[in-house]
C-alpha positions in Angstrom: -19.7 -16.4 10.6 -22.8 -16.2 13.0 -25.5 -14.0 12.3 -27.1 -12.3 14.8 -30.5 -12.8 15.3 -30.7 -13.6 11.2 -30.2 -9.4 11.4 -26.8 -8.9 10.7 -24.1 -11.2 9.3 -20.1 -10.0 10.4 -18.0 -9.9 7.3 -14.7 -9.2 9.0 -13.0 -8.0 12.0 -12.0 -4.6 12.3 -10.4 -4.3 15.8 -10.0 -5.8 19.2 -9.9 -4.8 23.0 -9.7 -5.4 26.3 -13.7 -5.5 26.6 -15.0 -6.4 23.0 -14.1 -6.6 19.5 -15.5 -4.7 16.6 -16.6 -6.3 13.3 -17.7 -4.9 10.0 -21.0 -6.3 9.3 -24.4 -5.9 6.6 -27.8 -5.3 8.2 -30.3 -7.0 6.2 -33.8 -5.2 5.9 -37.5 -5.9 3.9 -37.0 -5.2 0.4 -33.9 -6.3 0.3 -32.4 -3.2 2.0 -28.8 -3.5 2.9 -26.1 -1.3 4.7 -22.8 -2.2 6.2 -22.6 -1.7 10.0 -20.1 -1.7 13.0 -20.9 -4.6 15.1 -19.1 -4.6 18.6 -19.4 -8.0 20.5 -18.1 -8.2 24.0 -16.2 -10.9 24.6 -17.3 -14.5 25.3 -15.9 -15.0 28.9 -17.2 -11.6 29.8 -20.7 -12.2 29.3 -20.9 -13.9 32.3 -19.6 -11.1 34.7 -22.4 -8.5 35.9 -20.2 -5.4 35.8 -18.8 -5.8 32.2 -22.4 -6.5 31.1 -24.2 -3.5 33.0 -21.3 -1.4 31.3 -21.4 -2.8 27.9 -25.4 -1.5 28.3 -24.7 1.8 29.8 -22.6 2.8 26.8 -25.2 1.4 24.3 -27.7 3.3 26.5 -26.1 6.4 26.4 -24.6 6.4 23.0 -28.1 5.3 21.7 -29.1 9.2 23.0 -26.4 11.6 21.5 -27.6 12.2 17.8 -25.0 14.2 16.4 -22.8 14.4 13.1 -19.5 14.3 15.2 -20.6 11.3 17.2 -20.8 7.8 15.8 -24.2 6.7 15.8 -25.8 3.8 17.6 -28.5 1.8 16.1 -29.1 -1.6 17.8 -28.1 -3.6 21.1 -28.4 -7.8 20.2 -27.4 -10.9 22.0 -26.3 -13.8 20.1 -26.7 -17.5 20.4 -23.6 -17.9 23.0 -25.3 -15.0 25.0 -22.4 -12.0 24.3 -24.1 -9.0 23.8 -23.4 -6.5 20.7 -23.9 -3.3 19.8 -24.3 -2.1 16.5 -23.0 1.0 15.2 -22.8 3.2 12.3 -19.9 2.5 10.1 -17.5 5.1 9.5 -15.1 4.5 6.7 -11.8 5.9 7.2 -9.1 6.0 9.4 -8.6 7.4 13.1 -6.7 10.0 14.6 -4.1 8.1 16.1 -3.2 6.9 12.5 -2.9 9.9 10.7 -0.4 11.2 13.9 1.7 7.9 13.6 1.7 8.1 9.8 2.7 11.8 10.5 5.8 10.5 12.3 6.8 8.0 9.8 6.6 10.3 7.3 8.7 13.0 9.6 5.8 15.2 9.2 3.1 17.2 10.9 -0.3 17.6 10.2 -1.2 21.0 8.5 -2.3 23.2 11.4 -6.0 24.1 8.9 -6.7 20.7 8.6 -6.0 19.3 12.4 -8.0 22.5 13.5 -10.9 21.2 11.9 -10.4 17.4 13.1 -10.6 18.8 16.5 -13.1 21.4 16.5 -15.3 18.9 15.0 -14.5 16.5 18.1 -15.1 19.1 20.4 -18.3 19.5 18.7 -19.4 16.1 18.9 -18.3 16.1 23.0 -19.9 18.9 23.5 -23.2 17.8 22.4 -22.2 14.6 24.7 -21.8 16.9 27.6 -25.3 18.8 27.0 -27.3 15.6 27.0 -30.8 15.7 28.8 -32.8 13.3 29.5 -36.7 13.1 28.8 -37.7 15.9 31.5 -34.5 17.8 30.6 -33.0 17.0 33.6 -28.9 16.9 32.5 -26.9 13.7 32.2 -23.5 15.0 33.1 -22.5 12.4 30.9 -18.1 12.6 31.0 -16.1 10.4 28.3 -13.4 10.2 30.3 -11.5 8.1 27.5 -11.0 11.1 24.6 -7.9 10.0 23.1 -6.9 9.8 19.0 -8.2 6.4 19.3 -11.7 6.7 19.8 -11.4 10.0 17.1 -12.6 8.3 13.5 -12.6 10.4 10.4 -14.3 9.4 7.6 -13.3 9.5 4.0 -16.1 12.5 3.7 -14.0 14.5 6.1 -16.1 14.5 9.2 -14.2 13.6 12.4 -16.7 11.6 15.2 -16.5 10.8 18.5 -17.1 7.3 19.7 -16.5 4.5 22.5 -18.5 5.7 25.5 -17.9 2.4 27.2 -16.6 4.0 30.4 -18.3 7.0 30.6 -19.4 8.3 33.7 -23.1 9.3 34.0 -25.6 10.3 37.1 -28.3 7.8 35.5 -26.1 5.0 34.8 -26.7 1.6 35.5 -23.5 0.3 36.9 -21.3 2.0 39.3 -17.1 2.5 39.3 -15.9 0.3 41.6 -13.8 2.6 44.5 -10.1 3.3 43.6 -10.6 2.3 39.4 -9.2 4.4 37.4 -10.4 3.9 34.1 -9.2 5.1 30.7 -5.8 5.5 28.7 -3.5 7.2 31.3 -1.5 9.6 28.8 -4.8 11.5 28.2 -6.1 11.4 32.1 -6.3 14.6 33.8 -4.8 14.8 37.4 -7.9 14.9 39.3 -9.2 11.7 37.1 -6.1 9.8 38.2 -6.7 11.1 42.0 -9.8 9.5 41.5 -11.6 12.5 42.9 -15.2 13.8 41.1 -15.0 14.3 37.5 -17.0 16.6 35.6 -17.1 17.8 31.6 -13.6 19.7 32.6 -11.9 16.3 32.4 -12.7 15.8 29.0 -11.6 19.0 28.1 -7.9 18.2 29.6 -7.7 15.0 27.1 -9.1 17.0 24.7 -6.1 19.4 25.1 -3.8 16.6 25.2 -4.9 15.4 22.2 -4.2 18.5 20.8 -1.1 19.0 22.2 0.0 15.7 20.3 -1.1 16.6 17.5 0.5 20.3 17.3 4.0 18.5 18.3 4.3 15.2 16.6 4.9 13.6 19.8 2.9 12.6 22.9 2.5 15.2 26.0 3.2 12.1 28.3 5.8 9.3 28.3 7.3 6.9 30.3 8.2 3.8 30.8 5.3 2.5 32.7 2.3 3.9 33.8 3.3 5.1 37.2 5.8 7.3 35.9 3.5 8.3 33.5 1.2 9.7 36.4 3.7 11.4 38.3 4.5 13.0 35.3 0.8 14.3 34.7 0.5 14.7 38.8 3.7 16.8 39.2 5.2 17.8 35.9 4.2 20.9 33.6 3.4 20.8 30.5 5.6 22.9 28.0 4.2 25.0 25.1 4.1 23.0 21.7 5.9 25.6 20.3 9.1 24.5 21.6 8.7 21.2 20.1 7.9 22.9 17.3 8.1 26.8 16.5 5.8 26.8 13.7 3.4 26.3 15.9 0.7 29.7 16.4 1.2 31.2 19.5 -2.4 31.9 19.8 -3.3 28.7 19.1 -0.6 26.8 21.7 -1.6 28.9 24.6 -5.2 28.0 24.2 -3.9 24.5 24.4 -1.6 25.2 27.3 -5.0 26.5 29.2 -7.0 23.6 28.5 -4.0 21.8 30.2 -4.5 23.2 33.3 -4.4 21.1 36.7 -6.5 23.0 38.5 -9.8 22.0 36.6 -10.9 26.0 37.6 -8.7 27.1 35.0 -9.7 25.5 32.4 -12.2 26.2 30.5 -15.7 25.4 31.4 -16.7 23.1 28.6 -16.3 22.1 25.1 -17.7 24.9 23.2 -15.6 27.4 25.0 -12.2 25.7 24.2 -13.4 25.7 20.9 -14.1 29.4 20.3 -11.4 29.9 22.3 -9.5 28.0 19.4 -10.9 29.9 16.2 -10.8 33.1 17.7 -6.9 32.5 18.4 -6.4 31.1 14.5 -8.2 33.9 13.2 -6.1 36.6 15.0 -3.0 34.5 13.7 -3.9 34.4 10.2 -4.4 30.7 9.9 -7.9 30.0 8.1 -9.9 26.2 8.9 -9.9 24.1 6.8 -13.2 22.9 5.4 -14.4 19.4 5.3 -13.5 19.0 1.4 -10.0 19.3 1.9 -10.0 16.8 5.3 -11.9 14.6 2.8 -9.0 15.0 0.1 -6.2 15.1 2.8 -8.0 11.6 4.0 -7.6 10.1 0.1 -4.6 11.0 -0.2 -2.3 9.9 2.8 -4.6 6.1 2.4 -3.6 4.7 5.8 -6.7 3.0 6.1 -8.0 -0.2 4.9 -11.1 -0.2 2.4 -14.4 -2.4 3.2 -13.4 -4.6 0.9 -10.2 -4.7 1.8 -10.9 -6.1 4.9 -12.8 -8.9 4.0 -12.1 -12.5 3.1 -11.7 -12.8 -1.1 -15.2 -14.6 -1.4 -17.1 -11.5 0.0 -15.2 -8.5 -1.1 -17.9 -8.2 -4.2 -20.6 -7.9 -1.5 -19.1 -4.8 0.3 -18.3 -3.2 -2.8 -21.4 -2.9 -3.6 -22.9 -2.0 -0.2 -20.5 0.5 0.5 -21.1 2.4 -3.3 -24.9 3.1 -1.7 -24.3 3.4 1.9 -21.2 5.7 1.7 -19.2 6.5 4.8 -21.8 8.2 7.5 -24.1 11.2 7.8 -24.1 14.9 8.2 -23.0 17.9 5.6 -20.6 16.0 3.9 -22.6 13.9 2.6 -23.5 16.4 -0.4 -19.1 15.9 -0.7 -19.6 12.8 -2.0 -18.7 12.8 -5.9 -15.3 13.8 -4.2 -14.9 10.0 -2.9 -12.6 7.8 -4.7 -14.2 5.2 -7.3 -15.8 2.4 -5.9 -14.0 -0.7 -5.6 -15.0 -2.5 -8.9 -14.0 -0.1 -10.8 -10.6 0.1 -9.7 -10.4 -3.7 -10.0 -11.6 -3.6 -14.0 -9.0 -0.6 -14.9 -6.2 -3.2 -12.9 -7.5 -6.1 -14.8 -7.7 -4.4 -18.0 -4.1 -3.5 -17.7 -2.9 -6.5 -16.3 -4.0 -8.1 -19.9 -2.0 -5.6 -21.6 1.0 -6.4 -19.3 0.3 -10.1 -20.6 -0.1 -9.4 -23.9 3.1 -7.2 -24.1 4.9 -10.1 -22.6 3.6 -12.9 -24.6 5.0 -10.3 -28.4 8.1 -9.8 -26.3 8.9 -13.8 -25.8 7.6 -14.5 -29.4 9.7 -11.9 -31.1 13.0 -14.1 -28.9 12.0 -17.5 -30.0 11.7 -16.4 -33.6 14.9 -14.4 -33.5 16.7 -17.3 -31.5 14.8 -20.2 -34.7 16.7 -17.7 -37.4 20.1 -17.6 -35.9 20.0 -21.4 -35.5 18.7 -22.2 -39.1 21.8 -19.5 -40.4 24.4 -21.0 -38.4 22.9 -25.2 -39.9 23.0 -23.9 -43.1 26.3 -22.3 -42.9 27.5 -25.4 -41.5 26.1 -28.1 -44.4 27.7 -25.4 -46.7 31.0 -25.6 -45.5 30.8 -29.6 -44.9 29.1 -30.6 -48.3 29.2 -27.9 -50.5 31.6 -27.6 -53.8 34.5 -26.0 -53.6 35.1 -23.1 -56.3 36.3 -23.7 -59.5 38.6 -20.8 -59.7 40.4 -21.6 -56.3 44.0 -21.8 -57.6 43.9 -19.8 -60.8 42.6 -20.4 -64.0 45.7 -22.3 -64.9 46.5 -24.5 -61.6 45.8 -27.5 -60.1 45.4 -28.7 -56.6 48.3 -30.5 -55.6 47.7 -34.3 -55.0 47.8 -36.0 -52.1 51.1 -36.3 -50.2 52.8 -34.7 -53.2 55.4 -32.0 -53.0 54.1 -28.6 -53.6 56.1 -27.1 -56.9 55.2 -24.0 -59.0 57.2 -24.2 -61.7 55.8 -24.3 -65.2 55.9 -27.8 -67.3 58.3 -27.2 -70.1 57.1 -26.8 -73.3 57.4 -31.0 -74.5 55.2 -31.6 -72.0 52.3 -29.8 -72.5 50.5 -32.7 -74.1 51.8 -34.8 -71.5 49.3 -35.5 -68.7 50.3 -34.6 -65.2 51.7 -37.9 -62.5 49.4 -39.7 -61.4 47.0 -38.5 -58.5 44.5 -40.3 -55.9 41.3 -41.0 -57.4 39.8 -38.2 -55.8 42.0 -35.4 -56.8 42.2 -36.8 -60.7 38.0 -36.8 -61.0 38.2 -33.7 -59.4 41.0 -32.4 -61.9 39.1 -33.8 -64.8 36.3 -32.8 -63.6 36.6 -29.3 -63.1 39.9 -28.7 -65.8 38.7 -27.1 -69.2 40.1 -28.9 -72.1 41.5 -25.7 -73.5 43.8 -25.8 -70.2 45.3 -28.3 -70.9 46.4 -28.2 -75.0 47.5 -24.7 -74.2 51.3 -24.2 -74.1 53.3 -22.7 -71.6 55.5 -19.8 -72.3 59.0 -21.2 -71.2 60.5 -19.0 -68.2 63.3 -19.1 -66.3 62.6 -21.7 -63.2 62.5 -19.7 -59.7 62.2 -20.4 -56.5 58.6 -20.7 -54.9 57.4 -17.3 -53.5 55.6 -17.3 -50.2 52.3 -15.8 -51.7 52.6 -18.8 -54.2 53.0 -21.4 -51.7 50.5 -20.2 -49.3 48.0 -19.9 -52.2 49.1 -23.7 -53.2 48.8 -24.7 -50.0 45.1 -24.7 -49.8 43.8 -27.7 -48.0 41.7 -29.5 -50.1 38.1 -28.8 -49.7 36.5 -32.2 -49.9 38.0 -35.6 -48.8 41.4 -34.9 -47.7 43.5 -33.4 -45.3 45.6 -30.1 -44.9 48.9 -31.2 -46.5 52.3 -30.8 -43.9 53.5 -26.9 -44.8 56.7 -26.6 -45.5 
């Protein structure tokens, strides 16, 4: 990708509006100092409208002012070759409210009530330091947001939530002016005066900033509909209902500062930022519930992972450059910072201990299908050698007794013993295989012996079946009788 002005080369996109999209970048420096950034280029086709530009330098201009831990930082405003302008940011690694809420609902849960308390305070801190802006003489801004929503809420992987995207806040000293009858922002977080389009002061955040909470308390957004014209009606006309019967876990305290903040007379309210939020820790101390600090945001961040890494986001043939920028440049600035042996291990890491057990995996594998072939090689050679046994081997000698034959070749099978006369005699004549095998395997003394003289008998079964043998070698099984 482009570079802009040689300064900062984009690595991969992160997100996309309406007005600009936001890349993940590395600023180069002298020394070779590196850092990954937040690069947000307005769109191509809008660079040439007057009214998106003035903007798009209002909310660098203003941005550039707030230095605060809760507020993203703003470092640099550059044009590139095709004349977009972009402003660079600090990167904050981690996700943003609104994904934590969804992921909530997925998950049909809620987030604890000590660690959303400490999400919002810290956004309240960060827009309250937005609201107290001065300029050089001290004269005040009156800067308003007028989008606070979960969206524009980021919470790093240290724990710390910031505010960011001032790109249509309202300031005395700003450049451009709202055209008559806009209404600008995300309509389920505008207060009723904001979508009157009468004067807005710092109370209008603090209504989105109680709808924020409000969503966050329930599970669910205050405002629904199907379009966004019932959707203001709805904030115009309707009342907004305690979180706690949504759900009655819920501290009373803690819902009725909500409900108060939630006001639509913009005198009920409370008068800024600061004052919700005391409003908010006084009414969880009184109900027992304790913040949360930022070590156990920073854990609670780790462990629900709906984010995407650095080097996760970029193409395969730079991930080994943002690994290694983001183990130096961490995830932002402020007291968490010290929190940081409490961060996951860095990328490469995690890629060696994969790769060293995805060589095991192999390895296993590879003994596993060896161990099979060999098994599978023994079996075969048993079952060959069984087989040339049975089809060329010798049958045994004592197959039919010591003192019997096998019968010959289409002979009839008889059992009954030669008479004495005859013992000299030589038995009929046989095939030529039968008689080698006869003289072959015969002992001489079997045949000079004489035959005690019996009575002749019938054949018995066992005698037959025992007769019957098949010859082993060269013939055929003989017709059973």
């Amino acid at each position: 990708m482009a570079s802009e002005r040689g300064r900062y080369d984009k690595l991969a996109e992160i997100a996309s509006g309406g007005m600009a999209t936001v890349y993940l970048a590395r600023a180069h420096g002298l020394g070779g100092f590196e850092r990954l950034v937040a690069v947000k280029e307005m769109h191509p086709h809008l660079a040439k409208e007057p009214e998106f530009v003035a903007m798009f330098l209002d909310e660098a201009r203003l941005a550039a002012q707030i230095r605060h831990p809760n507020v993203v930082a703003t470092l640099d405003v550059t044009e590139n070759e095709e004349g977009s302008l972009s402003l660079v940011m600090e990167y904050v690694e981690g996700p943003s409210l609104q994904q934590i809420l969804r992921r909530a609902v997925r998950q049909h849960d809620r987030v604890p009530i000590d660690l959303g308390l400490r999400l919002f305070l810290d956004a309240l801190s960060g827009l309250e330091a937005a609201h107290e802006l001065t300029d050089e003489s001290g004269t005040p801004l009156h800067i308003v947001h007028r989008d606070v929503s979960p969206q524009n809420i980021l919470v790093s992987t240290d724990g710390i939530a910031k505010l960011t995207d001032f790109g249509v806040a309202r300031a005395d000293s700003r450049l451009s002016s709202t055209r008559t009858g806009t209404v600008k922002g995300k309509v389920p977080y505008m207060a009723p005066e904001q979508i009157r389009s009468k004067s807005l002061d710092r109370r209008t955040d603090v209504y989105a900033a109680g709808a924020v909470l409000w969503e966050m308390l329930a599970c669910r957004r205050l405002v629904q509909g199907d379009s966004e014209v019932a959707m203001m009606y709805q904030i115009t006309e309707g009342v907004a209902v305690s979180p706690r019967e949504v759900i009655p876990e819920v501290p009373e305290g803690v819902a009725r500062a909500c409900l108060k903040a939630l006001e639509k007379n913009p005198d009920q309210r409370y008068p800024s930022a600061a004052e919700f939020a005391e409003a908010l820790e006084a009414s969880a101390r009184a109900e027992g519930v304790v913040v949360a600090n930022h070590r156990a945001v920073a854990a609670y961040v780790r462990a629900i992972n709906v984010h995407r890494a650095p080097s996760a986001l970029a193409p395969e043939g730079r991930r080994s450059v943002i690994s290694g920028l983001s183990s130096v440049t961490g995830s932002g600035s402020g007291p968490a910072s010290k929190e940081a042996p409490l961060s996951p291990p860095a990328t490469p890491a995690r890629t060696a201990l994969t790769s060293t057990r995805d060589a095991d995996v192999e390895a296993s594998k590879k003994r596993s299908f060896r161990g099979v072939f060999i098994s599978v090689g023994a079996v075969a050679v048993a079952a060959l050698a069984l087989f040339v046994w049975i089809r060329y081997g010798k049958p045994p000698t004592d197959a039919n007794g010591p003192n019997e034959r096998p019968a010959a070749q289409g002979a009839p099978v008889e059992t009954q013993a030669p008479p004495a006369t005859t013992a000299a005699v030589p038995p009929p004549a046989a095939s030529a295989t039968a008689s080698a095998a006869t003289s072959a395997n015969a002992a001489p003394a079997e045949v000079v012996q004489p035959a005690v003289a019996k009575p002749a008998a019938p054949p018995s079964t066992a005698t037959t079946s025992r007769t019957a043998k098949p010859p082993v070698k060269g013939g055929y099984r003989p017709r059973e009788l």
